[in-house]
C-alpha positions as CSV (number, residue, x, y, z in Angstrom):
1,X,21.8,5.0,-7.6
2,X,21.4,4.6,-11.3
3,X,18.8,2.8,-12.7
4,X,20.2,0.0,-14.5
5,X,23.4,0.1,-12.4
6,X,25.9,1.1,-15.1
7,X,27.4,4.3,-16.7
8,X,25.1,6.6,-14.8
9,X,27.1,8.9,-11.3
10,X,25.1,7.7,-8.2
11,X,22.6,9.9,-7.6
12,X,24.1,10.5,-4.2
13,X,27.1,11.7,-5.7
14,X,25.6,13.9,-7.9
15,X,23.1,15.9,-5.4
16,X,26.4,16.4,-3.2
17,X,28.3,18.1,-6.4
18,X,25.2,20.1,-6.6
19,X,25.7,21.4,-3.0
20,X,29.4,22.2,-3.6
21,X,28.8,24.5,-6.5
22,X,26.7,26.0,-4.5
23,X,28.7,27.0,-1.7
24,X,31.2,27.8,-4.2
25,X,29.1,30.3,-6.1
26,X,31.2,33.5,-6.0
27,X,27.7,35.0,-3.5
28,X,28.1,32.6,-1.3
29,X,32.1,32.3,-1.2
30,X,31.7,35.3,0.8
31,X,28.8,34.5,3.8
32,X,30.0,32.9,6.8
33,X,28.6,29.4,7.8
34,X,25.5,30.5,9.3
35,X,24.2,32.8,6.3
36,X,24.6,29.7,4.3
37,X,22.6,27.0,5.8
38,X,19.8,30.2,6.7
39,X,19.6,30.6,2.6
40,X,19.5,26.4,2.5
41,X,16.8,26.2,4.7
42,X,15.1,29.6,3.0
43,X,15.3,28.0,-0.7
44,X,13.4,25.3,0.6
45,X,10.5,27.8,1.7
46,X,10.7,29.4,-1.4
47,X,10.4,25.9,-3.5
48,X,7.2,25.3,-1.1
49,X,5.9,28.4,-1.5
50,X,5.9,27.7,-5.3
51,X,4.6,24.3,-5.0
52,X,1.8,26.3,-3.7
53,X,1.2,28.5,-6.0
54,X,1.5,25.7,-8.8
55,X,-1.9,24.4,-7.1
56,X,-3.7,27.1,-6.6
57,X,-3.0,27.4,-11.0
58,X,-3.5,24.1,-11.5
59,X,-7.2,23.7,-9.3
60,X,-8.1,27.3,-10.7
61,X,-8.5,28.4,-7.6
62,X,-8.0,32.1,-8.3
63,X,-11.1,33.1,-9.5
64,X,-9.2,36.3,-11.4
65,X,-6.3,33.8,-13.0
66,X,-8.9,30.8,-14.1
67,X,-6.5,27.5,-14.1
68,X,-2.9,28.1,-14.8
69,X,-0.8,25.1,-15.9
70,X,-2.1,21.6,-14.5
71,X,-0.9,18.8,-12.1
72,X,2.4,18.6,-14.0
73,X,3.2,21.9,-12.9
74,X,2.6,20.5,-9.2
75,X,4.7,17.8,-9.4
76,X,7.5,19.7,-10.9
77,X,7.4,22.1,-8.5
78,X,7.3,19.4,-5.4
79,X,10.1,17.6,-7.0
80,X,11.9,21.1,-6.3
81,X,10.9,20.9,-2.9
82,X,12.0,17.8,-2.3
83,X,15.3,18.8,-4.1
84,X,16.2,21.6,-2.4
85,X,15.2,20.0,0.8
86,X,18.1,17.4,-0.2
87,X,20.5,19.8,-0.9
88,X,20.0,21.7,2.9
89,X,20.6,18.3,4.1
90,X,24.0,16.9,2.5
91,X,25.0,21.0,3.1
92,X,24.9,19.8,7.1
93,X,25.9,16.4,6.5
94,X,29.4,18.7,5.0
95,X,29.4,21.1,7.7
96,X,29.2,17.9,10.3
97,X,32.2,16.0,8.0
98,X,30.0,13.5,6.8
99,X,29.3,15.1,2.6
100,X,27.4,13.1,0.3
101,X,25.0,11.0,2.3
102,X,22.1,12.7,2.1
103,X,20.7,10.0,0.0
104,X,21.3,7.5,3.1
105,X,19.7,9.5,5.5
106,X,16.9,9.6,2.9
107,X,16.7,6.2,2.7
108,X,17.2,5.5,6.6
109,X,14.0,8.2,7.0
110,X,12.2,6.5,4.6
111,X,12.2,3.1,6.2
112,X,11.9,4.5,9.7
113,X,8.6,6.6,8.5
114,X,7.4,3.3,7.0
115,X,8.3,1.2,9.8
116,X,6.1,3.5,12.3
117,X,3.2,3.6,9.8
118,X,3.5,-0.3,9.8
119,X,3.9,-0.3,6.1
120,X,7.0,-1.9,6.5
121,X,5.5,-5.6,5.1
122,X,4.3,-3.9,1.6
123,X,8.0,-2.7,0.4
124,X,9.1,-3.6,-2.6
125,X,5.7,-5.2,-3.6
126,X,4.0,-4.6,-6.5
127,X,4.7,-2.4,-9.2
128,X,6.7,1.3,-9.0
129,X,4.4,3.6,-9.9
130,X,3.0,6.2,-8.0
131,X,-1.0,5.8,-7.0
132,X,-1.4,9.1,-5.5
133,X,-3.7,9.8,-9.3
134,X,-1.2,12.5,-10.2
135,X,-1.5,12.3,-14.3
136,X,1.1,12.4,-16.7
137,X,2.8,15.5,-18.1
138,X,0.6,16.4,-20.8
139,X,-2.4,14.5,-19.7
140,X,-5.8,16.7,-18.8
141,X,-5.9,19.5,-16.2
142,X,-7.3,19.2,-13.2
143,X,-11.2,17.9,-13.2
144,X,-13.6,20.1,-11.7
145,X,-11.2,23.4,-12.8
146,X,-12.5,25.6,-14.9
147,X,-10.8,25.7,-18.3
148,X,-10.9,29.4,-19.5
149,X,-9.1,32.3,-18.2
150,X,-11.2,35.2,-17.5
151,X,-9.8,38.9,-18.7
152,X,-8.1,40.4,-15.8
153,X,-10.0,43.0,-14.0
């Protein structure tokens, strides 16, 4: 899945060479099958988990931290998310001898979410650009957060 369709490994391709190295990481060379999709499914906690914490820096929500980092920082950390989520899922398209689809069974999910939400009609319409009011890296941090960092107590 490059974007202009030349020089670039599909991206399919590259997220499944991403789940052999890990599997062949000399730690997990030496857990059985289980162990590994358990730490799969864990990372993908983990990358949540962070996703959360990103927020809570980003809206200020601490009262003792102040805002930490911005939306950026969100997105970064949700693009993990989604990343490691990929990664759990070509690990069990392996384990079930199908490796390196993940991307399709992104796409079918995708189009099968879209299709129930009856959103089906608007695909491909308009321009690629994400409305959800995320700003770009480097843009302002969050409105409404406060902007100093108090001393910690």
């Amino acid at each position: 899945m490059s974007r202009d369709g030349a020089g670039e490994q599909d991206l399919g391709d590259v997220l499944h060479a991403l789940s052999t190295w890990i599997d062949a990481s000399p730690a997990n060379r030496r857990r059985n099958a289980e162990a590994l999709l358990w730490s799969r499914i864990a990372k993908v906690g983990e990358e949540a988990g962070e996703a959360v914490a990103a927020l809570i820096g980003a809206t200020g929500a601490n009262p003792r931290k102040g805002t930490v980092g911005d939306l950026a920082d969100v997105e970064r950390e949700l693009l993990d998310v989604a990343t490691a989520a990929l990664l759990a899922v070509d690990h069990l398209c392996t384990r079930a001898g199908q490796p390196g689809i993940a991307m399709d069974r992104l796409d079918q999910h995708i189009r099968t979410v879209a299709e129930r939400a009856g959103r089906t009609e608007d695909a491909g319409a308009g321009e690629r650009c994400c409305p959800c009011g995320v700003p770009p890296v480097g843009a302002a941090p969050f409105q409404g957060a406060r902007q100093e960092r108090p001393t910690d107590r």
